[in-house]
C-alpha positions in Angstrom: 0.0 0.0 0.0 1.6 3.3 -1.1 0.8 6.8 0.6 2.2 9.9 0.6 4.4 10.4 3.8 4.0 13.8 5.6 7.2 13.5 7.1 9.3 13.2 3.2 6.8 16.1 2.0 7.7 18.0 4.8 11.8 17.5 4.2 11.3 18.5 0.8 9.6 21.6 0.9 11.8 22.8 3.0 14.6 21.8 1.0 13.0 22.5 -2.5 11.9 26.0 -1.2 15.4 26.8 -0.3 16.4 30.2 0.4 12.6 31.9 -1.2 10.6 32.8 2.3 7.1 31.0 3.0 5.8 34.6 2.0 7.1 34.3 -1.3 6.1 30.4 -2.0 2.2 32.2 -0.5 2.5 34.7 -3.5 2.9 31.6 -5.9 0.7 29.5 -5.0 -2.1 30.9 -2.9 -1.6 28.5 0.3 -1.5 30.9 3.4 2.7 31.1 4.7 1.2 29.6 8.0 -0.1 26.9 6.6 3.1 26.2 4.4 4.7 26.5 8.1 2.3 23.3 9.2 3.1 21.6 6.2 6.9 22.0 6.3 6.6 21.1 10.4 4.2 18.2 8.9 1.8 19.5 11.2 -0.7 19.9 8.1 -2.0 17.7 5.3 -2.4 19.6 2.2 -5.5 19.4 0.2 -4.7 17.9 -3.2 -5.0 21.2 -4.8 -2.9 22.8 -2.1 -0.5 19.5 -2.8 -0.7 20.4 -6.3 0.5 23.9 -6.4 3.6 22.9 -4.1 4.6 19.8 -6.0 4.7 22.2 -9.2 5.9 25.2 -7.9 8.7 23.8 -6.2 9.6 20.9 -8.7 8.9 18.0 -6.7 8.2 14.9 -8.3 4.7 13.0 -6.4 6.8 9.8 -6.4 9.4 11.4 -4.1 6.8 11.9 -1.1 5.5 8.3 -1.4 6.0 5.7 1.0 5.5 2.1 0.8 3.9 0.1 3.9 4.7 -3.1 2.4 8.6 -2.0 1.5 9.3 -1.2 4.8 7.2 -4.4 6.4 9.6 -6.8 4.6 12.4 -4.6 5.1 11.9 -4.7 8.9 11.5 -8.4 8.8 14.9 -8.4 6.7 16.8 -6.3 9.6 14.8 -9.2 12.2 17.2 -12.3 10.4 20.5 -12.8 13.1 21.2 -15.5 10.3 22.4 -15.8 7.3 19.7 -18.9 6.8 16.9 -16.9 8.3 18.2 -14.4 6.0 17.3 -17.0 3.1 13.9 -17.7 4.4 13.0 -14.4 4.5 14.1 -13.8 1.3 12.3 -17.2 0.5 8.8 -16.5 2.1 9.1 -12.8 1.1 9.1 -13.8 -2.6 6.5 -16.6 -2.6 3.8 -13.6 -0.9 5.0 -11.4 -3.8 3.9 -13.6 -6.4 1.2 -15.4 -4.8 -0.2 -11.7 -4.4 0.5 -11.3 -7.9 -1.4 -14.3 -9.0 -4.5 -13.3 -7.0 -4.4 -9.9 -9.1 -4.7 -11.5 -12.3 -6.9 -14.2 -11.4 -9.1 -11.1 -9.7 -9.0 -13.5 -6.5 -9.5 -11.7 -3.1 -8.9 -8.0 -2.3 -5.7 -7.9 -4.3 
């Protein structure tokens, strides 16, 4: 499940507005400086045409603020193996979910 992260939006419009003032990126794109404040704390959740205006104004590409649940599930069972052959069955187990999920999507089986 991918969603946008409010902590990698938050990182990069503070570094993608770079030395321009949240007054100035307010000019631009219409979203109140306080609100780019809460946004940039990721205090806020922009509304997508509020997300819209940042992503193009300050040139950041959606896939940059997206997450993925599932990476980072099988990445923290990864960092669990204190073997090189739990390692492998990790590994192992992790690839048979991957494309047993992938068969359910193209059978339409379940809520895959």
């Amino acid at each position: 499940m991918n969603r946008i992260s409010v902590e990698l939006l938050a990182n990069k419009v503070k570094e993608k507005r770079g030395e321009r003032t949240q007054g100035e990126i307010e000019t631009i794109t219409g979203i109140n400086r306080q609100i780019i404040g809460r946004i940039e704390n990721g205090k806020h959740i922009p509304s997508v045409p509020q997300l819209n205006a940042l992503l193009n104004t300050l040139g950041i590409d959606f896939h940059e603020i997206i997450e993925s649940k599932e990476k980072s599930v099988f990445a923290a069972m990864m960092g669990e193996a204190k073997t090189e052959a739990e390692k492998e069955g990790f590994e192992k187990m992790i690839s048979m979910m991957l494309c047993l999920r992938k068969y359910e999507r193209l059978r339409g089986i379940g809520n895959a």
